[in-house]
N, C-alpha and C positions, 0 to 999 in steps of 0.2 A: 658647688660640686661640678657644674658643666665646664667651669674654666680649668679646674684640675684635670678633667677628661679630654679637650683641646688640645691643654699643654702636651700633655703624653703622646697623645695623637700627633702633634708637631716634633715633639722630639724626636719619637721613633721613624718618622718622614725624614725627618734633619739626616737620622744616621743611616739610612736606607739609602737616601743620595749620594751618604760619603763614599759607600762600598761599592757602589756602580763602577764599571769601566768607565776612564774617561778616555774617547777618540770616538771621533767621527767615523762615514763613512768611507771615509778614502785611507783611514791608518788602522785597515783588521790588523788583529790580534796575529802575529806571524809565530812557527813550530822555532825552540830554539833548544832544539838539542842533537846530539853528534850523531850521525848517522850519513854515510853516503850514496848522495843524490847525480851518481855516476860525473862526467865532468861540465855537470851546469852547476851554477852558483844562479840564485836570481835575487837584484836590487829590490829597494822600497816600492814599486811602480809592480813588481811579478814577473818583470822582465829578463828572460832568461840569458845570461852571457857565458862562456866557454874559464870556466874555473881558473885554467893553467895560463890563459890569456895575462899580461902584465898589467894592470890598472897604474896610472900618473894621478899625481895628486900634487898641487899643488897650495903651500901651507902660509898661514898668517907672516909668520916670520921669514918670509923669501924662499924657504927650504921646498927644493923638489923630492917626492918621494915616488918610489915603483915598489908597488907592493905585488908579490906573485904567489898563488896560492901551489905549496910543495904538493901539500894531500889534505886532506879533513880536517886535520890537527893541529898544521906548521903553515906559518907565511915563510916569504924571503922580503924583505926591506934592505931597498938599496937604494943610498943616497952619495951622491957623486961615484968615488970611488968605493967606499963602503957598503959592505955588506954580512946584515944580522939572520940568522934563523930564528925568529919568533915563535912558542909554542900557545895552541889552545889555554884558556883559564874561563873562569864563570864570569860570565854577563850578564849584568838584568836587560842588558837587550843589544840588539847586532851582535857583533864580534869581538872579542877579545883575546890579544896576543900578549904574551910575555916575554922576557927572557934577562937571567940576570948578568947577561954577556953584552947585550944589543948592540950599538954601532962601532962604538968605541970602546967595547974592552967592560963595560958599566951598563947597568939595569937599560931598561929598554919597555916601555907598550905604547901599541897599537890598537884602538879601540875604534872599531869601523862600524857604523850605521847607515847602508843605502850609499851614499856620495860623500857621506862626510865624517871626519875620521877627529881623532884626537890623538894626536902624538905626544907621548914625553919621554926622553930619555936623558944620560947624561955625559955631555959636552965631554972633549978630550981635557979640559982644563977643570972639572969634576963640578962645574953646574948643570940644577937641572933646568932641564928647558921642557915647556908645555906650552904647544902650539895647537891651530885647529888646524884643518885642512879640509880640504875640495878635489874631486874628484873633477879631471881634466876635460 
């Protein structure tokens, strides 16, 4: 009878671990929802930088990208000549941009966390391309 009483005792521990947050002290839990925070944006770090400022990224696949915040809801992504308006979508975390026009005429996101981004969209020759990227 004490081992049945053990087990349950362990399992119920088992699944009390599962529901914990998991992150340390250095990645709190950050607000992510629309509302503006006049023209500061602030990175992973709490660091506050000037919203309408250009950020450079550069990506796994050679590609240089400038992303620049319009207002709360819209990037602008410009790569060489080209240039997409991205709109707000839901994220389970950092940012996320859409658009089903993006650089060349075809879908398009931006999905930005701190410095490090995930691009895909599709090619003038109608592939798609999924690259990472880095903040400059």
């Amino acid at each position: 009878m004490k081992l049945k009483a053990v087990l349950a005792v362990a399992a119920v521990l088992s699944l009390g671990a599962c529901a914990a947050p998991d992150y340390d002290d250095n990645d709190a839990p950050r607000h992510e929802h629309r509302h503006d925070h006049g023209d500061r944006n602030y990175d992973d770090r709490g660091q506050s930088s000037d919203r309408r400022s250009p950020q450079s990224f550069e990506c796994e696949n050679g590609l240089s990208v400038t992303v620049r915040n319009l207002d709360t809801n819209r990037v602008e992504l410009s790569l060489d000549d080209k240039r997409a308006v991205l709109s707000s979508a839901v994220s389970g975390s950092g940012e996320r941009y859409v658009s089903n026009r993006g650089l060349f005429g075809k879908g398009a996101e931006w999905h930005q966390k701190g410095s490090q981004a995930f691009f895909s969209f599709v090619d003038p020759y109608g592939n798609k391309v999924d690259t990472s990227c880095n903040q400059r």
